[in-house]
C-alpha positions as CSV (number, residue, x, y, z in Angstrom):
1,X,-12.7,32.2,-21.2
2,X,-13.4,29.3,-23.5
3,X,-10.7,25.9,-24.2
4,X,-9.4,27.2,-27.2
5,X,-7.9,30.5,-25.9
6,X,-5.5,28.7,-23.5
7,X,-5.3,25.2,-25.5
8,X,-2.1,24.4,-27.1
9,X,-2.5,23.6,-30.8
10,X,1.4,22.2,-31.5
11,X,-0.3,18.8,-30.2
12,X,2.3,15.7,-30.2
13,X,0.6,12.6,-30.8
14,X,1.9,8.9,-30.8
15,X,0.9,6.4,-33.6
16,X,-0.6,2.9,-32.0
17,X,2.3,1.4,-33.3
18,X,5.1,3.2,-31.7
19,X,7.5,0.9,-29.4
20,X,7.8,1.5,-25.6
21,X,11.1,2.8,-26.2
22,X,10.2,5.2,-28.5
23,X,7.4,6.4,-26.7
24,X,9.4,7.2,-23.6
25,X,11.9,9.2,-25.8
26,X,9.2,11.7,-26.9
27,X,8.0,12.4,-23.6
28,X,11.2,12.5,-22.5
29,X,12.6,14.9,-25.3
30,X,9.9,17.5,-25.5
31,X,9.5,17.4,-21.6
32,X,5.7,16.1,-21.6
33,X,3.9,13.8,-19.1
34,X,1.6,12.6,-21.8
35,X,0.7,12.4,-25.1
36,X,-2.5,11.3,-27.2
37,X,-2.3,8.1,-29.4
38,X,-3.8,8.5,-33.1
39,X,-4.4,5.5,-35.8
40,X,-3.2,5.9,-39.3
41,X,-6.0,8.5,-40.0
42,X,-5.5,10.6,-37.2
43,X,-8.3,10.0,-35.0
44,X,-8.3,9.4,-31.5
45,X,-7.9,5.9,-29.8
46,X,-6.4,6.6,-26.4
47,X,-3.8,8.6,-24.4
48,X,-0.2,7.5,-22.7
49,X,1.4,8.9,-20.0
50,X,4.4,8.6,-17.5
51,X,1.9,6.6,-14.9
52,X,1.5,4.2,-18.4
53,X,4.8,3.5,-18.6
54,X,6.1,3.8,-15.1
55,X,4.0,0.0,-15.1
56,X,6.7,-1.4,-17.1
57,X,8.9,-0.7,-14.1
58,X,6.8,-2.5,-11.6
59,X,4.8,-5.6,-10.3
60,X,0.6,-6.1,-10.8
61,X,-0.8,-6.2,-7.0
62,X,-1.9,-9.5,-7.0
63,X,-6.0,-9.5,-5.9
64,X,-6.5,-10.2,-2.6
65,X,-9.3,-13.3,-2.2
66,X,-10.8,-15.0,0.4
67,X,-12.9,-17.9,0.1
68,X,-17.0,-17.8,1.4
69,X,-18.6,-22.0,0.9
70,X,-15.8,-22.7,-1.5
71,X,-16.3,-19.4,-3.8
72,X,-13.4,-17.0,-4.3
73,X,-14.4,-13.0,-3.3
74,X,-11.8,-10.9,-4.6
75,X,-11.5,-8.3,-3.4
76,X,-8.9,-5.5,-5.1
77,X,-10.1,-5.3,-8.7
78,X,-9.6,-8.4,-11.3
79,X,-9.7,-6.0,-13.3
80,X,-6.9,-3.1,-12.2
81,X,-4.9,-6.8,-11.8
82,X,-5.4,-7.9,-15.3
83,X,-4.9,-4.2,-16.8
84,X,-1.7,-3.5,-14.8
85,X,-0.6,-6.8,-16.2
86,X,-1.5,-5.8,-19.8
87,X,0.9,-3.0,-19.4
88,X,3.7,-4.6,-17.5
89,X,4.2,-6.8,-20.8
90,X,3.1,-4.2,-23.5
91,X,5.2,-3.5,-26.2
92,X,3.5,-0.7,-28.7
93,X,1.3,2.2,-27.6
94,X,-1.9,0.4,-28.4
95,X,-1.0,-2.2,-25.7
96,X,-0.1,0.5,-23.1
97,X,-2.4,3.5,-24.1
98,X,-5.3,4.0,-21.8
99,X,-8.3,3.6,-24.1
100,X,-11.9,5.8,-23.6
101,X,-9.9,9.0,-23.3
102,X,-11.7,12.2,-21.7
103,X,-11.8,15.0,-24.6
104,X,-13.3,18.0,-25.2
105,X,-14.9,20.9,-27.3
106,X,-12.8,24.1,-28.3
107,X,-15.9,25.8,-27.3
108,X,-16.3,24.7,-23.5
109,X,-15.4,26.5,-20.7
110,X,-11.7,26.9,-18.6
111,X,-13.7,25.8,-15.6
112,X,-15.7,23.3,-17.1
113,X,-12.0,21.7,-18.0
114,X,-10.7,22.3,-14.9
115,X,-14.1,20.5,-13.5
116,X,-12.8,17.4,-15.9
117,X,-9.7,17.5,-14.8
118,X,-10.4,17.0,-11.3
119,X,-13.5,14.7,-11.2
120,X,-11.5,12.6,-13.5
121,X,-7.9,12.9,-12.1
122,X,-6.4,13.6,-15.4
123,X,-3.6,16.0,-16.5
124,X,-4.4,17.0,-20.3
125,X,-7.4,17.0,-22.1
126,X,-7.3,16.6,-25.9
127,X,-9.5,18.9,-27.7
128,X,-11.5,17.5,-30.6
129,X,-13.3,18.8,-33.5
130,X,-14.7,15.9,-36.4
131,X,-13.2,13.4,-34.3
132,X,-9.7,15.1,-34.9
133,X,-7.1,16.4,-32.2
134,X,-6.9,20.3,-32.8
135,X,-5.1,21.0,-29.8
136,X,-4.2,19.8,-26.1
137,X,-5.2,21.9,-22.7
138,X,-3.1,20.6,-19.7
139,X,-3.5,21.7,-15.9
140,X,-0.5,24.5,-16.5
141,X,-2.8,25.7,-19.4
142,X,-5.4,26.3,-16.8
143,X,-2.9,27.7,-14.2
144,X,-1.5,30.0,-16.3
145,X,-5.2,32.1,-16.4
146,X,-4.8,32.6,-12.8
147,X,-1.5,34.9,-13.5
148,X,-3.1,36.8,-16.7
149,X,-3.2,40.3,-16.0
């Protein structure tokens, strides 16, 4: 069974410029945990999620450092500090998106999705064709196949 037999094609997307607020409402309303963000032409740039905006409701870990002949080691990820941070003050999707989203091809495989999915540790998978979104395949997608008669 390929992607696009199971993939949902009624994909909502986000523009980069939509407002927290906003953002939230749409998941909310149309009971989703995610949705990808498109520019003005429709192409890809990232994906936002509930774990996206559930940083605006929290505090950046602050690094841990310790000091070795007057250096600072850190020690739990600049950069998970500084990208947590980004979020906690983000205003429009392009601030709180997470960029370098995993996609893929109408044409692969239910289990090479359902690989992705777990290797990466990521709910949906937008499927693209020319750069465009066609459709969305989410871990329920997947699930479902295991009931099919």
């Amino acid at each position: 069974m390929k992607v696009m037999d199971v993939m949902q094609t009624n994909v909502i997307t986000i523009q980069m410029d939509l407002e927290i607020k906003e953002i939230a409402k749409i998941l909310y309303d149309n009971k989703i945990s995610g949705a990808p963000v498109v520019d003005t032409a429709g192409n890809l740039v990232g994906i936002v999620s509930e774990g996206d905006l559930l940083h605006k409701e929290t505090n950046p870990q602050i690094p841990g450092v310790f000091g070795i002949l007057g250096a600072l080691i850190y020690y739990r990820g600049v950069k998970q500090y500084e990208s947590d941070l980004k979020k906690l003050i983000a205003v429009q999707a392009s601030e709180i998106m997470t960029p370098n989203v995993v996609k893929i091809s109408k044409e692969a495989s239910i289990e090479e999705a359902a690989s992705l999915m777990v290797s990466k540790k990521i709910k949906r998978l937008p499927v693209i064709e020319n750069g465009k979104i066609i459709g969305i395949v989410t871990r329920m997608d997947i699930i479902k196949t295991l009931i099919a008669d």
